[in-house]
Backbone bond lengths (Angstrom), bond angles and torsions (degrees), N, CA, C in turn:
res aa  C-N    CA-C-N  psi(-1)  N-CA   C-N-CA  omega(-1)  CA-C   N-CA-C  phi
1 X - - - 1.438 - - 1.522 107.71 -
2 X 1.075 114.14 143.52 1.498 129.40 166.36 1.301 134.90 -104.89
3 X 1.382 119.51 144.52 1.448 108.86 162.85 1.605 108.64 -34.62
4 X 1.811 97.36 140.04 1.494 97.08 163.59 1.741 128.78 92.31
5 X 1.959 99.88 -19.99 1.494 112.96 175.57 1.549 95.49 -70.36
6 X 1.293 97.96 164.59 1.315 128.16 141.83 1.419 129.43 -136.22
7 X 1.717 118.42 173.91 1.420 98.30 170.65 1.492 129.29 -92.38
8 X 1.492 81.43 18.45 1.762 76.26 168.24 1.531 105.68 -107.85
9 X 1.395 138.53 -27.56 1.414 143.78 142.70 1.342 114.12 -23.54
10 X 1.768 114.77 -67.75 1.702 123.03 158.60 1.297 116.34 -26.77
11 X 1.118 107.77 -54.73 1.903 109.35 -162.25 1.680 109.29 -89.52
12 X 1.606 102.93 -31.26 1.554 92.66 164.26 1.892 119.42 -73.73
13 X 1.033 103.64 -10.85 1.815 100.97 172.26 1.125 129.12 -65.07
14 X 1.846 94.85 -47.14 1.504 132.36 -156.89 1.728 104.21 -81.24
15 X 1.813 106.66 -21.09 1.417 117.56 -175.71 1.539 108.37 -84.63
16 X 1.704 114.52 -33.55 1.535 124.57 169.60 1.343 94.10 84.07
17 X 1.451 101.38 157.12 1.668 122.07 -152.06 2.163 105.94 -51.14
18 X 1.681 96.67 -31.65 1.405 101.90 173.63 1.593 114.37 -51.87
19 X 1.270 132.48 -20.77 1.109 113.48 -142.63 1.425 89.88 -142.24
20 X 1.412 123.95 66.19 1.255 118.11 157.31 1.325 145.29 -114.48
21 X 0.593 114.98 44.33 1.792 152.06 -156.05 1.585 95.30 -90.33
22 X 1.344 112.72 111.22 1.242 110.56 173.58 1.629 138.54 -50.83
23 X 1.506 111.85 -22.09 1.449 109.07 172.86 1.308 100.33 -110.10
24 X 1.840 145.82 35.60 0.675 147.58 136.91 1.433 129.51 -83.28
25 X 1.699 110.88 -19.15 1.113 117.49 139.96 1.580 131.94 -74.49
26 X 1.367 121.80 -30.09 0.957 122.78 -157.93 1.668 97.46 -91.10
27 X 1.016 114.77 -3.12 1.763 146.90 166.47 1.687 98.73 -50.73
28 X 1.445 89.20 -81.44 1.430 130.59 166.49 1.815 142.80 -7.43
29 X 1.408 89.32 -74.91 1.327 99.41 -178.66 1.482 142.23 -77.04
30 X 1.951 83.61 -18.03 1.937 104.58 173.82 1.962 105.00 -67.11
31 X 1.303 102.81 -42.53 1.403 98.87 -171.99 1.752 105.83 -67.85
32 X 1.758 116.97 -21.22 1.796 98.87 171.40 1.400 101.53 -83.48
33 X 1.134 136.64 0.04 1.577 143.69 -178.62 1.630 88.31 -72.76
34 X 1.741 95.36 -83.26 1.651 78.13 -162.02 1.088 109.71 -60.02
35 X 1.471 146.03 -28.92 1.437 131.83 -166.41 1.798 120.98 -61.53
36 X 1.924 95.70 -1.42 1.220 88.30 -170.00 1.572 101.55 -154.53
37 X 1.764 107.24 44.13 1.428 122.30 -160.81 2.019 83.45 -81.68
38 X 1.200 133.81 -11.73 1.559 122.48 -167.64 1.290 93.47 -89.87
39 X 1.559 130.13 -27.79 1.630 121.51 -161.69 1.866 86.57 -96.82
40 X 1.116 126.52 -49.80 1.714 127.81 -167.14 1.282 102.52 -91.81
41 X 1.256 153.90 -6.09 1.689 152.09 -161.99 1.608 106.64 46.55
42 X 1.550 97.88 -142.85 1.860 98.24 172.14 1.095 126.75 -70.04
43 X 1.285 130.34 -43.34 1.326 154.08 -136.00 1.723 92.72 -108.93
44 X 1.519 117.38 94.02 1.275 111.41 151.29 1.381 162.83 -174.29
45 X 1.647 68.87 121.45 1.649 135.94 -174.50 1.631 109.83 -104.16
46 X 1.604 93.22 -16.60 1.586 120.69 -166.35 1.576 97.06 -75.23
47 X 1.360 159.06 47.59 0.822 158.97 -171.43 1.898 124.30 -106.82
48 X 1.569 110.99 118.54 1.558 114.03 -160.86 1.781 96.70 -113.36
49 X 1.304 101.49 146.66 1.379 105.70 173.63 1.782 107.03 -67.82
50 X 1.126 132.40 109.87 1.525 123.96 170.41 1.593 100.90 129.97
51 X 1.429 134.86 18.66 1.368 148.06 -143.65 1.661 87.71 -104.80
52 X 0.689 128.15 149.99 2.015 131.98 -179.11 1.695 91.81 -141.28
53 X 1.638 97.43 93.87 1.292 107.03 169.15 1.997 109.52 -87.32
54 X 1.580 105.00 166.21 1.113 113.85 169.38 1.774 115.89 -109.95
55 X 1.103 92.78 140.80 1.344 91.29 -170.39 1.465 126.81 -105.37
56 X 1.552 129.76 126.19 1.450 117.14 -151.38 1.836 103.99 -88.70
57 X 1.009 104.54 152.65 1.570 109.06 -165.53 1.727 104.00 -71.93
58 X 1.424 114.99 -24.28 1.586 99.31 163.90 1.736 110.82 -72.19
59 X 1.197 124.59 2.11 1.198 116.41 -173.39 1.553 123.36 -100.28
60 X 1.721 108.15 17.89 1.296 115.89 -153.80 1.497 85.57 -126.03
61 X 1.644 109.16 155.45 1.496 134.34 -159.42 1.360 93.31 -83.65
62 X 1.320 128.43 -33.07 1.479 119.53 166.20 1.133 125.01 -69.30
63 X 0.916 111.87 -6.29 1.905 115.05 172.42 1.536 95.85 -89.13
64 X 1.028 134.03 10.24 1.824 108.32 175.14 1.384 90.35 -119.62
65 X 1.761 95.15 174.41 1.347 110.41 -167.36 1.806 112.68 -84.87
């Protein structure tokens, strides 16, 4: 993670240039939330440069058609 991500930045990357459709992110980003509510807590907005998120397997560019 970097200065400056978010998880909605995250999830639009992670979706690839096909998939940018705003409520396809907004789809999106709750499931890397919870997948990674132990590294970010509640809040997140809560986001640190150096954070080692996990990434959920619907959230990967190989999962689309």
């Amino acid at each position: 993670m970097r200065s400056g991500d978010s998880l909605w930045s995250i999830s639009d990357d992670l979706l690839g240039p096909a998939s940018s459709d705003p409520a396809e992110i907004a789809a999106a980003w709750p499931m890397l939330h919870e997948a990674n509510q132990d590294v970010i807590g509640t809040d997140p907005d809560q986001l640190f440069p150096g954070m080692e998120l996990t990434v959920p397997a619907s959230l990967t560019t190989k999962d689309l058609p």
